[in-house]
N, CA, C and O of each residue as an XYZ file, in Angstrom:
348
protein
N       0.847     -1.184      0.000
C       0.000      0.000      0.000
C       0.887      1.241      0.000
O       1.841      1.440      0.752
N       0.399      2.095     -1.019
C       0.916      3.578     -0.946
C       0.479      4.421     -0.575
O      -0.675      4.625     -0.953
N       1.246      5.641      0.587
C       0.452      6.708      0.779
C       1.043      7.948      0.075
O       2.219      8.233     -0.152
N      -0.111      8.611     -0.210
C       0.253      9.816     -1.096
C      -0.082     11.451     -0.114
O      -0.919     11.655      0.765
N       0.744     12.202     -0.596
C       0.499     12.948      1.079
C      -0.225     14.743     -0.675
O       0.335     15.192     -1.675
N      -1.230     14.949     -0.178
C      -1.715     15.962     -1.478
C      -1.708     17.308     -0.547
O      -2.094     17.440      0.614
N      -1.246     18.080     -1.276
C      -0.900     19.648     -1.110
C      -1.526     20.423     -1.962
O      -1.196     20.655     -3.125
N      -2.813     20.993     -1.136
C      -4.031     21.967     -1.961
C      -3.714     23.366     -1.592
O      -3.776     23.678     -0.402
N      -3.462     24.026     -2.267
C      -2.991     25.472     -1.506
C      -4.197     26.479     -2.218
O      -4.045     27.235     -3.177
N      -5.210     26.275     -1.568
C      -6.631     27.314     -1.793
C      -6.086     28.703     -2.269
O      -6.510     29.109     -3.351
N      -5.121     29.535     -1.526
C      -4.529     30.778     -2.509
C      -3.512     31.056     -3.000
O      -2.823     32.072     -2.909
N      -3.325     29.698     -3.809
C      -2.276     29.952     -4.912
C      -2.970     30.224     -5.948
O      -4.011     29.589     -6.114
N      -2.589     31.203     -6.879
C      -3.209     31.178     -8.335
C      -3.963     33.190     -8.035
O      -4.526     33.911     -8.859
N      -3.722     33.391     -6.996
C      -4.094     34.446     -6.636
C      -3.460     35.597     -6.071
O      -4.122     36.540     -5.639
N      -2.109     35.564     -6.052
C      -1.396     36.583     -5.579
C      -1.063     37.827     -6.519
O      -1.213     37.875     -7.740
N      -0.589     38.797     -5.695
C      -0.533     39.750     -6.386
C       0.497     39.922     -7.494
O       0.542     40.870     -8.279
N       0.964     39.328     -7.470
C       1.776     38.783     -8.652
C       1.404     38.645    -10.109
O       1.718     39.089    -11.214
N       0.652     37.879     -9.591
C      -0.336     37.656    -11.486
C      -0.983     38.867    -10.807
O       0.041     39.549    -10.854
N      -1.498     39.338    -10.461
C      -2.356     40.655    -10.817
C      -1.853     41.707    -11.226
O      -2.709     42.440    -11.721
N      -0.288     42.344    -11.252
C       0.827     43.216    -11.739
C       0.846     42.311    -12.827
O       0.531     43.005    -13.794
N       1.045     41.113    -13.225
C       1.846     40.619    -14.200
C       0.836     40.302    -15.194
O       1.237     39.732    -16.209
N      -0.329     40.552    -15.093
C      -1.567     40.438    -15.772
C      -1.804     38.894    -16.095
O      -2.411     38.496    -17.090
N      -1.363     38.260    -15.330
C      -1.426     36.510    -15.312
C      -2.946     36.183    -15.039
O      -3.710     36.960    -14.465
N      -3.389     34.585    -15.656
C      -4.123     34.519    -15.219
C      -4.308     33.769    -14.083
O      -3.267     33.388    -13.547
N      -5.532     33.394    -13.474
C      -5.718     32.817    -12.190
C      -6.678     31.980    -11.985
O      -7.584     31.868    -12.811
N      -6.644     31.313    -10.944
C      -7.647     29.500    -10.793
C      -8.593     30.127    -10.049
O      -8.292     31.110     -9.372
N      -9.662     29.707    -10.082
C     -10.898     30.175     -9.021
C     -10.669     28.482     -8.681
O     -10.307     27.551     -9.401
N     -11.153     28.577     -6.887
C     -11.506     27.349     -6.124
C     -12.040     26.561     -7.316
O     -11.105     26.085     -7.960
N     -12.984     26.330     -7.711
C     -13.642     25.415     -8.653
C     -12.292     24.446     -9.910
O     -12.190     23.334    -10.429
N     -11.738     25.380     -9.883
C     -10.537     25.039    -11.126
C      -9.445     24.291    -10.420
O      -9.047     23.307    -11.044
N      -8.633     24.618     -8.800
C      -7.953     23.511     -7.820
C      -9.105     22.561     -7.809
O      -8.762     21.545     -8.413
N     -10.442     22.467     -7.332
C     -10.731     21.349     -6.933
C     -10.579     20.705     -8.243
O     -10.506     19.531     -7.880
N     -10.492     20.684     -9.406
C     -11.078     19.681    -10.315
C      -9.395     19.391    -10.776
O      -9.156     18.832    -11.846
N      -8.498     19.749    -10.029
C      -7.299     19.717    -10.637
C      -7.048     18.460     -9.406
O      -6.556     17.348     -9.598
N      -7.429     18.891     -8.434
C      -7.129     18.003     -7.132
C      -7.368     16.631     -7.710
O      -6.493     15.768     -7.634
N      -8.975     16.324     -8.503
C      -9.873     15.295     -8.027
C      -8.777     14.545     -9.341
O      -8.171     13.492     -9.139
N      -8.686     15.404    -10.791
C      -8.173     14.574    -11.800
C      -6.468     13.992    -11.070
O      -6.114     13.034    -11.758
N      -5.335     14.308     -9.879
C      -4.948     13.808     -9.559
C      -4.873     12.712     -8.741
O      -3.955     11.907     -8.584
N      -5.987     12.789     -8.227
C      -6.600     11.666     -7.571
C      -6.603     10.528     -8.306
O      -5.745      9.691     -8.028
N      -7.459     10.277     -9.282
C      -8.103      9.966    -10.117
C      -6.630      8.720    -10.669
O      -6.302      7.550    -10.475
N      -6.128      9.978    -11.453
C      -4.556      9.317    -11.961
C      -3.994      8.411    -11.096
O      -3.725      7.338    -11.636
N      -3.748      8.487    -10.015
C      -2.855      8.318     -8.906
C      -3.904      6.696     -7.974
O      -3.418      5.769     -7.326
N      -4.687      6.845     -8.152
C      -5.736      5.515     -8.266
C      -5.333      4.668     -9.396
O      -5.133      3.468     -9.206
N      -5.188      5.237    -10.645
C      -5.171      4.505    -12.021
C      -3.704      3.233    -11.504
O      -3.363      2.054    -11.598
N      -3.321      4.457    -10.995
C      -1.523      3.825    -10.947
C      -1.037      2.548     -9.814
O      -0.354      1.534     -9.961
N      -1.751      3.150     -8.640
C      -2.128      2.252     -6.808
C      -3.203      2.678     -6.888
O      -3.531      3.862     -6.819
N      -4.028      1.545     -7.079
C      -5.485      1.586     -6.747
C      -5.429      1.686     -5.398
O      -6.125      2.558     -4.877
N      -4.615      0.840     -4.566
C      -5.109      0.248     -2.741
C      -4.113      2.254     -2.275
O      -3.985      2.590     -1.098
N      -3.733      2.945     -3.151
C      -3.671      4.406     -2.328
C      -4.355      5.035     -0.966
O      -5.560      5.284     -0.986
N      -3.574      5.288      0.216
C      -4.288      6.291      1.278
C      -3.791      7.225      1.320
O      -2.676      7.329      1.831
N      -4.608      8.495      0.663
C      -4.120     10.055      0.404
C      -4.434     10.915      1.743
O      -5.442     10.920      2.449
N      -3.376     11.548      1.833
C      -3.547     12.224      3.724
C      -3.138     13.614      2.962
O      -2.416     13.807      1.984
N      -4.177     14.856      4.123
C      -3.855     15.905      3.304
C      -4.248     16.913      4.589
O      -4.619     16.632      5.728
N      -4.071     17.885      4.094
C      -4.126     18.970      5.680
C      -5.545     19.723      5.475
O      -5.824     20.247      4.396
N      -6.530     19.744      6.723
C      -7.542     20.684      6.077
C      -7.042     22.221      5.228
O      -5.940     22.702      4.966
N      -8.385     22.638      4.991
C      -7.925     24.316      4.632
C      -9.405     24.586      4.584
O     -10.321     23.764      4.534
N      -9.469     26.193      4.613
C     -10.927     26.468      5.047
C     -11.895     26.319      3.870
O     -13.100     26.074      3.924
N     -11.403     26.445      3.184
C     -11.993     25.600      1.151
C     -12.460     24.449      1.107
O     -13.317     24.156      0.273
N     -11.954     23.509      2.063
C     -11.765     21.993      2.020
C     -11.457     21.468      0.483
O     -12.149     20.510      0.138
N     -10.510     21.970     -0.485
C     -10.532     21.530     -1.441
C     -10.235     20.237     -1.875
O     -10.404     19.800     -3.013
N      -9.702     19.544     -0.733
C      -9.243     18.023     -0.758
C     -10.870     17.324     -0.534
O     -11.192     16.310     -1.154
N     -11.501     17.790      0.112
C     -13.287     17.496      0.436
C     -13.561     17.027     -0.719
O     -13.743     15.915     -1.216
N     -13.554     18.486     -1.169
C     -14.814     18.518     -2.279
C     -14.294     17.998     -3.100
O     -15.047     17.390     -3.860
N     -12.748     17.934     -3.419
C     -12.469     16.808     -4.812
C     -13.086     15.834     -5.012
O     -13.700     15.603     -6.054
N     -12.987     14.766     -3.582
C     -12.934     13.792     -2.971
C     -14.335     12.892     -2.684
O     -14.530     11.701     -2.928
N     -15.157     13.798     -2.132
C     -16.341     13.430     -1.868
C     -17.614     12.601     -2.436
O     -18.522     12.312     -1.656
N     -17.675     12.212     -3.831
C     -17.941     11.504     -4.468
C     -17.291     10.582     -4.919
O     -17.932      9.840     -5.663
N     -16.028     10.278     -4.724
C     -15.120      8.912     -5.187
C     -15.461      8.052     -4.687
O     -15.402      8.482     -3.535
N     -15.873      6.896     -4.581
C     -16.269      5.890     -3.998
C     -14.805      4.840     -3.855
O     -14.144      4.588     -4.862
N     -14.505      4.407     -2.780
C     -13.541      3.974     -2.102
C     -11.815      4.234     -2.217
O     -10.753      3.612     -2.209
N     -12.372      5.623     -2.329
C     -10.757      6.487     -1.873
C     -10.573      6.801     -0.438
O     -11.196      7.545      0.320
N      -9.735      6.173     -0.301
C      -9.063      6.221      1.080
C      -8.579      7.382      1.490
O      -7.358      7.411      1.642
N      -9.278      8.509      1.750
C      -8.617      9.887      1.676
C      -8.908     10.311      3.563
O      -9.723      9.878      4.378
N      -8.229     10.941      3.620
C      -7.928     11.095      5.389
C      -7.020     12.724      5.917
O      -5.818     12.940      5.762
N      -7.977     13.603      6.501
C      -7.344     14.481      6.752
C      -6.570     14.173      8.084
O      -7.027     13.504      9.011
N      -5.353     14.749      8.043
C      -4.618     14.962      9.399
C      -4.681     15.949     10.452
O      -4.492     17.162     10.350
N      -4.969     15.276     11.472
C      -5.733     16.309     12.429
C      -4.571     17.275     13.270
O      -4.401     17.257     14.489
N      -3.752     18.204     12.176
C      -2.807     19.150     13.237
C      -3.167     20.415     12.890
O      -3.823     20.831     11.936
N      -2.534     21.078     13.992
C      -2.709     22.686     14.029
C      -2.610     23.276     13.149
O      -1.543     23.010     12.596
N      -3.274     24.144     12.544
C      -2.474     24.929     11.486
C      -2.807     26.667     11.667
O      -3.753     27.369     12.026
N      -1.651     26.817     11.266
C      -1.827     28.706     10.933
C      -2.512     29.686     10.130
O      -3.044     30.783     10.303
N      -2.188     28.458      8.691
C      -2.682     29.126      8.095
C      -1.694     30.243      6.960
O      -2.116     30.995      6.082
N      -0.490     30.016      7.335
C       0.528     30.650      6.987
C       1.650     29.569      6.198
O       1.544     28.390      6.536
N       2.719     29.909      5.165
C       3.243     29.282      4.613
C       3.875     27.769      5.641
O       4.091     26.677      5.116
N       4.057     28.029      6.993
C       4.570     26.858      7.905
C       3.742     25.546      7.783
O       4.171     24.412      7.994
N       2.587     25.865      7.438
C       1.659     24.322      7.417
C       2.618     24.014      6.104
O       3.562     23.406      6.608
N       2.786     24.082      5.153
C       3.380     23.539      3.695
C       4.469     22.830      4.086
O       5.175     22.269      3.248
């Protein structure tokens, strides 16, 4: 069995960066479906996969997730800030 550890970062794709640089940017809807198609893959590859991932107030690992039927997906229950240190 493999575990896969997934890193959703709800405000990436949004800094002020691309907004000077006239870049474009992901709305929540566009990570989650990026989340779920890695999922997805990563099943194709280890089906028996347990993906562990950190909440965030988006739950974008949730909502990827939430309709897969027997993905082993599991948040880890630690503190977080909220600040680049959870990463």
């Amino acid at each position: 069995m493999a575990t896969i550890g997934l890193v959703a970062n709800p405000r990436s794709g949004s800094d002020v960066r691309r907004v000077v640089a006239a870049a474009g940017s992901s709305t929540l809807e566009d990570k989650t479906n990026i989340v779920r198609r890695v999922v997805l893959a990563a099943r194709e590859v280890v089906p028996d996969a347990t993906f562990l991932h950190l909440g965030d107030p988006h739950a974008l690992v949730r909502r990827a997730t939430e309709t897969m039927r027997g993905a082993d997906v599991r948040q880890l229950d630690l503190p977080l800030s909220f600040t680049e240190q959870d990463s």
